[in-house]
N, C-alpha and C positions, 0 to 999 in steps of 0.2 A: 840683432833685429832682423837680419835680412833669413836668417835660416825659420823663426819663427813668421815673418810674413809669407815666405813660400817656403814650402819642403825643401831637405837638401837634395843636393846631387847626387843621385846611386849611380853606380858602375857595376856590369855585372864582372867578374872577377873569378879567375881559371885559379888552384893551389895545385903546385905539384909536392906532396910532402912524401919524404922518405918513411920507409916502412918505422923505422927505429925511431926516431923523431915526429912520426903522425901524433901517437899519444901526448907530448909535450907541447905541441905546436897547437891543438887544439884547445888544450886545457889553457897557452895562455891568451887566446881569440875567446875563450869562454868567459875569464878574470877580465878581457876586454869591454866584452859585449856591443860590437859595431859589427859583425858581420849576421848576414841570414843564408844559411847553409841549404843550397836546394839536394831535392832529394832525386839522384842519379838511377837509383832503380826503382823504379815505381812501381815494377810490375813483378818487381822480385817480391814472394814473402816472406814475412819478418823472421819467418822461424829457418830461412836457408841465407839469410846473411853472413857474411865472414863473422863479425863478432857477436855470434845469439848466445856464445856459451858463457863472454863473458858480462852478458847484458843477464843473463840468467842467474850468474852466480851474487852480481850484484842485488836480482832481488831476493836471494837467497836471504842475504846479509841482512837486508830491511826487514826479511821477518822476523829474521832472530833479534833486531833493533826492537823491531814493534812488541815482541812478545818481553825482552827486559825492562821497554819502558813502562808495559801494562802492568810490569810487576814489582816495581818503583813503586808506582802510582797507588797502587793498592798497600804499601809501606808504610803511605804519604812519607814518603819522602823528597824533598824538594830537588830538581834538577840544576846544576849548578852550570849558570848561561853568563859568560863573564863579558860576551860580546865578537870574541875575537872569532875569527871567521879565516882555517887552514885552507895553505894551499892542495891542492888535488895531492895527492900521494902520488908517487911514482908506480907504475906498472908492477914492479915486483912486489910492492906493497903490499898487492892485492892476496897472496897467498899467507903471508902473515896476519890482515886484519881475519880474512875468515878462516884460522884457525885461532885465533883468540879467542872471535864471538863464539863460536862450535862451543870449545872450552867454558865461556860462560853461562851459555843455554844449557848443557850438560850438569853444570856445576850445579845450578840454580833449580832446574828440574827435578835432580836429585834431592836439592836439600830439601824443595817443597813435597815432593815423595814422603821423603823422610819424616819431614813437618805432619803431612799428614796421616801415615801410618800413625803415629805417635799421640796424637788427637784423636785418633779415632780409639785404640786401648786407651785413653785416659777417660773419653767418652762412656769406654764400657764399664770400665773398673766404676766411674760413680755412679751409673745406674745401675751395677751388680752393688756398691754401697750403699743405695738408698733400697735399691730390693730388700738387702738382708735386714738393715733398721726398719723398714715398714713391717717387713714377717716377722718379725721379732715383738714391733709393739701388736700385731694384728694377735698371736699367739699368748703375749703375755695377758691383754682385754680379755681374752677368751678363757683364758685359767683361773683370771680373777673372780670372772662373771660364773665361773661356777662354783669356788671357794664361796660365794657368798648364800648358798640354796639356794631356798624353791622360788626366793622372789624370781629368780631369773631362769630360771629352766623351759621356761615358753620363748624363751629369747633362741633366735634361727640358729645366730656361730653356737650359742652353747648346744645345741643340739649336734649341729653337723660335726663338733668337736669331739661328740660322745661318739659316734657314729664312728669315726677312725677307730675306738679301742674296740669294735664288733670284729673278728676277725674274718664272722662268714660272708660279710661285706664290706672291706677294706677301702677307705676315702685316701682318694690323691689330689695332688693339686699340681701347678704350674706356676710359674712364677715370672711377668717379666715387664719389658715398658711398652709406651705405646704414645702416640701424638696425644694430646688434649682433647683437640677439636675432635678425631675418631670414636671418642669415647661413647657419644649416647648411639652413633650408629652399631657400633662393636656391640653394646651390650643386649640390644635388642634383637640382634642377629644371632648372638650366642643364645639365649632366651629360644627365641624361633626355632634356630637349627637343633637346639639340645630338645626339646620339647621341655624346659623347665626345668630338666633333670641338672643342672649344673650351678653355684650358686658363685658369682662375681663379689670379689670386693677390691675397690681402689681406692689409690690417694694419691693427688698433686705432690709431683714434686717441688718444692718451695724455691729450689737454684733454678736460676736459666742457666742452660745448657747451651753449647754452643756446636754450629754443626761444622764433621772435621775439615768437609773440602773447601765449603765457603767462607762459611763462620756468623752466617747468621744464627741469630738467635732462636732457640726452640723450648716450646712445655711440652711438659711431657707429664703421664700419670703412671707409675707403680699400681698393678692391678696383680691380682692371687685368683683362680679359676680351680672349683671342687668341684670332681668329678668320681662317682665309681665305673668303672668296668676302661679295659683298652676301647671298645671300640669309641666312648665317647674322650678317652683322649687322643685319638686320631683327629676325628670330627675336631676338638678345640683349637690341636694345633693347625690344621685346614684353616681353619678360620683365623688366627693369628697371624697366619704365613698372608693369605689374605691381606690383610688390613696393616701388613708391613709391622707388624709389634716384634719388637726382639726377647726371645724368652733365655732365661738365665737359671743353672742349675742352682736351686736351694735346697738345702740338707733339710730335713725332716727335725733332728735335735737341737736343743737351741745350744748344746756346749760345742756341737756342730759349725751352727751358723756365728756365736762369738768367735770363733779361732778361724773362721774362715774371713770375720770379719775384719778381724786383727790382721791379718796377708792381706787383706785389699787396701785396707789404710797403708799399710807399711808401702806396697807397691804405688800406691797412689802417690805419697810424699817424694819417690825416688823417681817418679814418671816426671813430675814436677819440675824436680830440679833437671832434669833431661830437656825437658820441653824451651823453659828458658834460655840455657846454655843454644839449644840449637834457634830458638828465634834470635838470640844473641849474633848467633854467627850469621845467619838470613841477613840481618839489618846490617852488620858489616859488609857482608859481599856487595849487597847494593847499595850498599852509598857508597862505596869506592866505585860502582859503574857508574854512578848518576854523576860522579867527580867529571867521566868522559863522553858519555853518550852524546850530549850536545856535540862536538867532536866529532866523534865518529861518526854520526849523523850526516854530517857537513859531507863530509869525506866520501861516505859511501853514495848519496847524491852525485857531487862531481863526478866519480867515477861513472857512474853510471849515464849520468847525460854524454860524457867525456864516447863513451863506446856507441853508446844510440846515434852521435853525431857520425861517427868513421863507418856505422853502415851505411847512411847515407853517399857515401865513398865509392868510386871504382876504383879498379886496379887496375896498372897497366897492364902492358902485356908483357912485359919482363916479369912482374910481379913482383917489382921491388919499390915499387914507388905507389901512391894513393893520390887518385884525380877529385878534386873535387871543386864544388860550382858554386860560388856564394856572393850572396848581393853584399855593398858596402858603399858606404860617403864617400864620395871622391875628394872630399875636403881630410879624411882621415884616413887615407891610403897610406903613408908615413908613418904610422901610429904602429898599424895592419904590420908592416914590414918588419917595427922594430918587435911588437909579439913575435913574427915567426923566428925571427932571429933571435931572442930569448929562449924560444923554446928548442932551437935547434943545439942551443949553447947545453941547456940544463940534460937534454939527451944526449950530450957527448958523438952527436953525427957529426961527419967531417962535410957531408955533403948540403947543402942549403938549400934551403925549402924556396919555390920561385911560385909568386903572384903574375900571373898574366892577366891584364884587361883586356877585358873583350868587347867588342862592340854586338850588341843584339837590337834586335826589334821587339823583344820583351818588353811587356809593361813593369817598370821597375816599382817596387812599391815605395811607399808616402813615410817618411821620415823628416819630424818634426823635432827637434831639441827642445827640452821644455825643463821645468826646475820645479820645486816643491810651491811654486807658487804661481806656475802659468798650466800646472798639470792638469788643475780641478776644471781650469774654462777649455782646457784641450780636447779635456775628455767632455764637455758637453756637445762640444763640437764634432768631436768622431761620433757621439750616439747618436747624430743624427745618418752620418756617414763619412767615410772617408776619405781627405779631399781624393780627388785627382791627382796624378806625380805632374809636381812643379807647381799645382794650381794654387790661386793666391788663398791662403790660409785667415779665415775671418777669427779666427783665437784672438791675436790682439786689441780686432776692436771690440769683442764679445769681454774684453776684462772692462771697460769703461761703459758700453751700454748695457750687457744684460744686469751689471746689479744698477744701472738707473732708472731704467726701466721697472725692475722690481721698486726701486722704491718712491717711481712716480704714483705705483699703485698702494702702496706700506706708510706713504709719506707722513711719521709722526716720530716727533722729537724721543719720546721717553721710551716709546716700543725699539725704536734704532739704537739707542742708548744701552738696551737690558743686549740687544741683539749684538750690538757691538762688543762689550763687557763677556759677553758668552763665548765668543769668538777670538777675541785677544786670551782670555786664561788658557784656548785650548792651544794659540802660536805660543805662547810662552812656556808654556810647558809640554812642547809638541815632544820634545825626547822620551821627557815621561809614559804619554800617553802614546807614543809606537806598543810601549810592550801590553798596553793593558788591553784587558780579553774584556771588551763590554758588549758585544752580540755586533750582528748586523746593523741596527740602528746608529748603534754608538760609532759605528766604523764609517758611514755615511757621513755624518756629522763632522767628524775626525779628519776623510778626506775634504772633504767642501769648506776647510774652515778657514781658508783664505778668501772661498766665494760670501762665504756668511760675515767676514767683517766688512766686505765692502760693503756688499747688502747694507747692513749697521749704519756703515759713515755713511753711503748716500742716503737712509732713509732719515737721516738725523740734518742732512742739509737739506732734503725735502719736507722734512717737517717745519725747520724753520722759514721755509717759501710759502709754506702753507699756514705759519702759525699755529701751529698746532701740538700741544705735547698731552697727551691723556685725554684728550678731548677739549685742552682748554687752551688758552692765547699766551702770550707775553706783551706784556705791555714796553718796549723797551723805548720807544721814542716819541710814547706820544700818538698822538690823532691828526691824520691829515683831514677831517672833516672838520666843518665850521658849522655853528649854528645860523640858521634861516632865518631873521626877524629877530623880533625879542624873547631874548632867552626865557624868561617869564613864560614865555605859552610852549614852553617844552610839555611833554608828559611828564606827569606826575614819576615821580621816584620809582621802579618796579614794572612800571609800563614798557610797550615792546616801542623799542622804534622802527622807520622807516627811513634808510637812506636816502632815498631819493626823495623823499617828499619834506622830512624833517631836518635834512644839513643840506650841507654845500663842501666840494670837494676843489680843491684849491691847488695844492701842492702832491705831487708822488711821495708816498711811503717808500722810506728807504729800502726798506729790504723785507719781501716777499707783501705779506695781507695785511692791509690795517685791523689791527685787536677790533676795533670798534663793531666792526663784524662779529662780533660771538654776541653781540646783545639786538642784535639787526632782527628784523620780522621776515625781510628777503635775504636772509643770509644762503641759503640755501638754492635758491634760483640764483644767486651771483655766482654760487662758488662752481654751481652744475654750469653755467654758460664756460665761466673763465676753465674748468676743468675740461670742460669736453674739448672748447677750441685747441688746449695747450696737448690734448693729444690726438687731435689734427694734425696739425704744425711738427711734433715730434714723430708720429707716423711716418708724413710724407716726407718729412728730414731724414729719416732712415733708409727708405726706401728708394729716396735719388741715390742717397748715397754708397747703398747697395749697387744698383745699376752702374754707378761713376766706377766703383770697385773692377767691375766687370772689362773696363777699356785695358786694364792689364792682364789680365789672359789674353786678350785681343792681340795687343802687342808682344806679350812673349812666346805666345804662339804663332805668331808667324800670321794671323789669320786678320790682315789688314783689311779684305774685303770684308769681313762683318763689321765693322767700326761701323762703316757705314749703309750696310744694308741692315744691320740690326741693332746696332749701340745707339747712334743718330737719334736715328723712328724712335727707340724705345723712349730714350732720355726727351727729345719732342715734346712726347704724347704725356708721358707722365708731368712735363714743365708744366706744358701748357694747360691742363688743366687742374691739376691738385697742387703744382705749384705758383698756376694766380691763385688758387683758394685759400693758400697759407699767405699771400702777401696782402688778401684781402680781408684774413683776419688780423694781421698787424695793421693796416690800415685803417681798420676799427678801431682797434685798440690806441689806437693813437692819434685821430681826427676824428672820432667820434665822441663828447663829452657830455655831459650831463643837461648843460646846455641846448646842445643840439637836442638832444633829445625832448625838454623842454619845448623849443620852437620847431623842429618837424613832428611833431607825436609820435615820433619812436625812428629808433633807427633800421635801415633795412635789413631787411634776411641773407645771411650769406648761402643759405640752402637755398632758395627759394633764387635767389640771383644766380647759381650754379645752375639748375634744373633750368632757366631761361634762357642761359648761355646759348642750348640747343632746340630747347621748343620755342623761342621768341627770337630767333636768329635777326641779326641787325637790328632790334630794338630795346631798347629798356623802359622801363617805364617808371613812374616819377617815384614811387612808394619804394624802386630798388637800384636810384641812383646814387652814388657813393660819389663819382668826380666827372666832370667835362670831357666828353670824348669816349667814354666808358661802351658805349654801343660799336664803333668801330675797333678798339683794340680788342674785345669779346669775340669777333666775327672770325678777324685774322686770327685767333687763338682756337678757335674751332674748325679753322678752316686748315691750320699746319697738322691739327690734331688727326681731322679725320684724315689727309694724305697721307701719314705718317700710316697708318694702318695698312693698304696694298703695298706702300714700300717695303714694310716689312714681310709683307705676306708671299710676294711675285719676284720683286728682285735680288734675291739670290736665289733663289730656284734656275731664274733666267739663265743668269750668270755661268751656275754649275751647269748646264744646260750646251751653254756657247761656248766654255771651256772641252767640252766632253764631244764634242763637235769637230773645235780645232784638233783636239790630239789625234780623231781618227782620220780628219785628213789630211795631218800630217804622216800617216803610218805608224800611227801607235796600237799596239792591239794586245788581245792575248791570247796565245798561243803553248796548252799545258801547262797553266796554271803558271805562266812566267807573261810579265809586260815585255812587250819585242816591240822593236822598229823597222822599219824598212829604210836600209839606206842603199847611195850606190857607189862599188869602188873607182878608185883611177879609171879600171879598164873598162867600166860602162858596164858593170854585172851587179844588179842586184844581191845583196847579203840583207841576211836578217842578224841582227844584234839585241844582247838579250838586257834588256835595262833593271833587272833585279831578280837575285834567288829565289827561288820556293821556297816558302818557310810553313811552318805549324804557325806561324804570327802573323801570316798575311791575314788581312779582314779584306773579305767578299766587299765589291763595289754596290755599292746603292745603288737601284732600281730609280731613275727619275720620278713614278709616281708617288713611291716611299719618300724620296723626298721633299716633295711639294705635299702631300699631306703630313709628313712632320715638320712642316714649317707654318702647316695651318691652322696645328695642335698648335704649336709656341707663339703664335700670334694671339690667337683665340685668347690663349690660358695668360698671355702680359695683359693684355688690353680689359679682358674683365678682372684679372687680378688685382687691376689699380686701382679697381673700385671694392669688390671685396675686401682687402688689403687693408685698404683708406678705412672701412668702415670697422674691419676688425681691431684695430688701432683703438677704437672705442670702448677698449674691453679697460684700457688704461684709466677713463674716467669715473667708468660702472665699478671698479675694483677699489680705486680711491676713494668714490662715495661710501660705497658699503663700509670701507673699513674706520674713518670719522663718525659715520654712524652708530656702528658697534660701538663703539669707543663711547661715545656723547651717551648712548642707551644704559651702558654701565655704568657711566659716573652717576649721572641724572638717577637712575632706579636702586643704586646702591649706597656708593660711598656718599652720596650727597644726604641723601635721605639719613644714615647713620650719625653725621655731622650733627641734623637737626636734632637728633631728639636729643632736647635739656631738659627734661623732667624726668630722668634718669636718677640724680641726685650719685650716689657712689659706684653707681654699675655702670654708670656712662661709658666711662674708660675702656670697662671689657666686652661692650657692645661697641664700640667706634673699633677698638682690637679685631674680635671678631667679624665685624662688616668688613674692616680691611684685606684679613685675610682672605675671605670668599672672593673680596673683589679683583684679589692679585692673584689668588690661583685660577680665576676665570679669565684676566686678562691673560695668562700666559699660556694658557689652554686653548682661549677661542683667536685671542687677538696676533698671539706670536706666533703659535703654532699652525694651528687648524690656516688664519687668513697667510702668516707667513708661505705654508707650505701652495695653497689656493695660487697666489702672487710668484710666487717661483716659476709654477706650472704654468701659468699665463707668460708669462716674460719668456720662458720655456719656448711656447707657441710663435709670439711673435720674432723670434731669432731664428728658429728653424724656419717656419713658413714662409712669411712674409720677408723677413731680411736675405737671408741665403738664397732662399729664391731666388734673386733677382742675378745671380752669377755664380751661385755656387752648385758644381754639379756632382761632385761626392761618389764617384765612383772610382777611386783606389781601393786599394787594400794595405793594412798597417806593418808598417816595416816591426818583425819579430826577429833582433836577430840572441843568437846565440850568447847571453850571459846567466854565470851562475849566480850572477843576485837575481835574475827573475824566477830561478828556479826554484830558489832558497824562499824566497818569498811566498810562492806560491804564483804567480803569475805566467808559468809558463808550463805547460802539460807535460813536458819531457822528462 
């Protein structure tokens, strides 16, 4: 508890590691993860480091990782992840792994080479087989159509077919494929460019084709191009090279094109069993890498943080040894020793690696120990900022109020219920749900799922304070109200009531609202008074208690005079007047009765008696008297209130002021950037003595009037804060209305109505179905989500703003140190 209520204890921390042993000695402060390694050359770059050559070769390696696993992936072949997580490889390792991958990148490259050479001739080979089948049926159409006369002799092919046996002007043609979609531009282009003189015929090919490099799918159309003279088949192939169509030699005779046909089939079935054999052997090679790439993955990571950490490193000046500077827990300095000395073992040095602490004036960074269930409220805490080193860390009480907070404003039985239920399947099966990939959203959800069950269970005991589950009551004990007179002059059956006018209230309700309430006419002005006060009361409850928070930085810093030039005044000002306000709304609530209100005609305003406190000073008056005496203890409370304001405002300025006075004449001064004193020896001779080093860490003294205007800002910004603050608090009531309301508007407008209808006869069933379900996809849209997420955001507000405020000042920065699970994770840039 004590490391979670404030940061631990950093030390900054000297390594001296031997050159032979820096490698091992790192890697196991890495498998540690408690040190933060500073960076010794800052001003070096990265590309004249000692080790750039082998930070370089490690990214070498992850390309050739990235490019094997792209080609897995495109296999689908599954990667085999068993969990287990190697140690770094040794040093010499490193020329073995990257001659392996070399080897596999080689291996693989080739075989996809190969692959696709081999797809592309199987490519050609069928569209030179569907060539030759198209001009074969295109030719034999053509002989039949003239074996049959004159019917067909107007027909264009039998023409242009006679035309070839004319020798004094001999018809050619072309032959080849082309995309689908190219085709009405091609053919209209041919048309144009030939001026008409050339005559097109095509046909779809019926097979998808598939293309060799990618393997998408492609149509394609066999088309034939007649032409006489060379110069228009220049012109055509122009035009073909154009529009990307591949043309393919066809023989003129068809006993020609059968025997050529005959070779392309044969070649095609031999291509075939080639093509397999080698996707055969593809799908081998890679699933025996995918057996290790996880692995190797691991590995070449480590290595690679393992060298980026040792540039951070000098060298002595022997040049046998590595200096390096790194923050650490002073509680886990033990831990620290026994890694180095593991690692000194596993590198076989005879010489030992030495940890020196050092003392600096560095601001050490904020280190918090947290678990898989104090992380989620850690981390709301750092986004607002990070505390201060040492300062009192509000994470613990952030696990108890912000989810009751949320669910002062959420407070309903059955929505806590769905929420809690959502939340417990994703802790029970958290192991599961680490590996699964459901977006950003799902990962939100995943981490926050300790924050979302509390949310749950508090909103399911705020629901039962409130009575309330779906919009509706539980009856479980009964009615603290009594009837007024003779029952007999109740309202009729279905009529509204009025509490106060039609019962009598007798005895307290055990536990939270009387049900009798949901059938109330004022049910809604009781629930708005008792809601609003209750987040008064819980406001100003937070906000002392933030302040109270505050008196331990006071005390562990050393700085006893603000206790009471600023702790004091604060805690005062805020008592004295928002904490009479909350004892003056328990004092309603508890001497004020139904009665009373009967015989005075109403009871007083606690706004209105507040706002008097200061415009009617010393008086009260009868419409806003509560008890006996109530005009002089008011006076004294306004009268500590407003003193309490110049105390905080003038007296520590003063202070720092009479302090800063005494030291100069005492002879404290400064003298190049070092504090000196004036003293005198034995022999009556003045010396100067230097009372601290120059550092890059000293911080510049404060100017007195910087001072005293930032103590006028901090006055200012406490004393209207307690009122803004107080009022902001209200967001807790407005949130809780709206979301009862939602809820009552949906039952009432849907499921209720659906209930009603009995003149349905046999479809009732699938109309009360169907109502249900709009009702419950809208509740869990509008009322868990949309008002959930609303209600987070607000509690959000009041934790940051208003709470932390009051003592939390969040200027650290977060201890990062050196492990390879943040690396491996993804959580750490190295």
């Amino acid at each position: 508890m004590g490391s979670l209520f404030r940061s631990e204890e950093m030390t900054l921390a000297q390594l001296y590691l031997q050159t032979d042993a820096a490698y091992h000695c790192v890697s196991e402060l890495g498998e540690l993860g408690l040190v933060q390694f500073r960076d010794l050359n800052p001003d070096v770059n990265a590309f004249q480091r000692k080790f750039v050559n082998e930070v370089r070769r490690c990214d070498e390696m992850e390309r050739r990782l990235r490019f094997l696993l792209k080609e897995i992936e495109k296999a689908t072949i599954t990667v085999v992840d068993n969990g287990d997580v190697p140690d770094a490889p040794p040093p010499q390792d490193l020329i073995e792994l990257e001659a392996q991958f070399e080897q596999l990148e080689t291996e693989t490259r080739e075989i996809n080479a190969n692959q696709e050479r081999l797809n592309r001739n199987f490519l050609e080979l069928t569209e030179l087989k569907h060539i030759l089948r198209q001009t074969a049926n295109f030719f034999d159409e053509a002989e039949m159509a003239r074996g049959h006369g004159s019917d067909f002799q107007t027909d264009d092919t039998a023409a242009l077919l006679e035309d070839r046996g004319h020798h004094s002007s001999p018809l050619s043609f072309v032959a080849g494929v082309i995309n689908r979609s190219r085709v009405p531009t091609f053919e209209r282009l041919l048309w144009r460019a030939c001026r008409g003189n050339v005559f097109l015929r095509y046909q779809e090919i019926d097979v998808e084709l598939s293309d060799p490099v990618s393997g998408d799918p492609m149509n394609k159309c066999v088309f034939m191009i007649f032409f006489q003279g060379d110069q228009l088949r220049s012109r055509v192939k122009k035009i073909c090279e154009g529009f990307r169509a591949t043309l393919y030699p066809c023989p003129e005779s068809a006993g020609e094109r059968r025997e050529m046909a005959m070779g392309v089939s044969t070649r095609i079935e031999d291509l075939s069993t080639v093509l397999s054999q080698t996707s055969d052997h593809r799908y081998r090679v890679l699933q025996a890498i995918a057996k290790n790439i996880h692995v190797w993955t691991i590995k070449v990571k480590k290595i690679k943080a393992i060298y980026h950490t040792l540039n951070l490193c000098n060298m002595d000046v022997t040049q046998k040894a590595l200096i390096a500077e790194c923050w650490c827990p002073v509680a886990d300095l033990e831990r620290i020793q026994v890694a180095l000395r593991r690692g000194q073992e596993h590198s076989g040095s005879a010489v030992p690696s030495i940890l020196n602490v050092m003392s600096s004036k560095r601001k050490p960074p904020t280190y918090n120990k947290v678990n898989k269930f104090t992380s989620g409220f850690q981390n709301i805490v750092d986004a607002f900022g990070v505390a201060s080193y040492r300062e009192v860390n509000p994470a613990p009480y952030t696990i108890i109020t912000f989810p009751f907070l949320f669910a002062v404003m959420f407070g309903d039985c059955g929505h806590g219920l769905l929420m809690f239920l959502f939340a417990l399947y994703m802790v029970l099966n958290e192991k599961k749900l680490a590996f699964l990939k459901g977006g950003e959203i799902f990962g939100t959800f995943y981490s926050g799922r300790y924050i979302i069950l509390l949310m749950g269970a508090f909103s399911m005991y705020t629901g039962l304070l409130y009575n309330d589950c779906f919009s509706k009551s539980f009856n479980i004990f009964g009615s603290s109200w009594h009837v007024n007179g003779d029952p007999n002059t109740w309202p009729e059956t279905g009529k509204a009531l009025d509490l106060d006018r039609d019962f009598d209230h007798h005895d307290p309700y055990p536990l939270g609202i009387d049900p009798i309430w949901q059938l109330a006419t004022n049910k809604l002005t009781f629930t708005n008074s008792f809601k609003m006060k209750l987040s008064v009361v819980l406001g100003v409850g937070q906000m002392m208690f933030g302040v109270v928070l505050g008196i331990f930085n006071y005390l562990y810093f050393k700085k006893k005079t603000d206790i009471f030039t600023v702790w004091l005044p604060q805690i005062l000002f805020l008592g004295c007047i928002f904490g009479y306000l909350v004892v003056m709304i328990f004092f309603k609530w508890s001497m004020v009765t139904s009665s009373f209100l009967h015989e005075e005609g109403g009871a007083p305003s606690l706004l209105i008696t507040l706002i008097n406190m200061f415009l009617s000073f010393g008086s009260v008056t009868k419409e806003n008297l509560f008890y006996d005496g109530q005009a002089g203890i008011q006076s004294v409370l306004v009268v500590v209130a407003v003193l309490c304001v110049p105390c905080m405002l003038l007296i520590k300025p003063i202070l720092i002021y009479r302090e800063r006075k005494r030291r100069s004449a005492s002879g404290y001064g400064e003298f190049g950037g070092e504090v000196v004193s004036a003293t005198v020896n034995d022999d009556g001779e003045q010396q100067v003595v230097s009372r601290s080093e120059p550092g890059e860490d000293e911080e510049e003294e404060t100017s007195m009037g910087d001072i005293f205007v930032l103590q006028a800002i901090h006055t200012i910004e406490f004393c209207l804060g307690c009122i803004s603050n107080t009022a902001s608090y209200l967001r807790l009531w407005a949130l809780s209305l709206a979301h009862a309301e939602l809820s009552e508007v949906l039952w009432n407008m849907m499921f209720q109505k659906g209930l009603k209808m009995n003149n349905l006869g046999a479809g009732q069933g699938f109309v009360i179905f169907a109502v249900f379900a709009v009702w419950a996809v809208l509740t869990i849209c509008i009322l868990l989500i949309m008002e959930g997420l609303s209600a987070f955001l607000h509690a959000l507000r009041l934790h940051w703003v208003e709470f932390q405020n009051k003592f939390y000042e969040g200027n650290g920065y977060k201890f990062l140190p050196f492990s390879f699970k943040a690396i491996l994770e993804g959580g750490d840039d190295e």
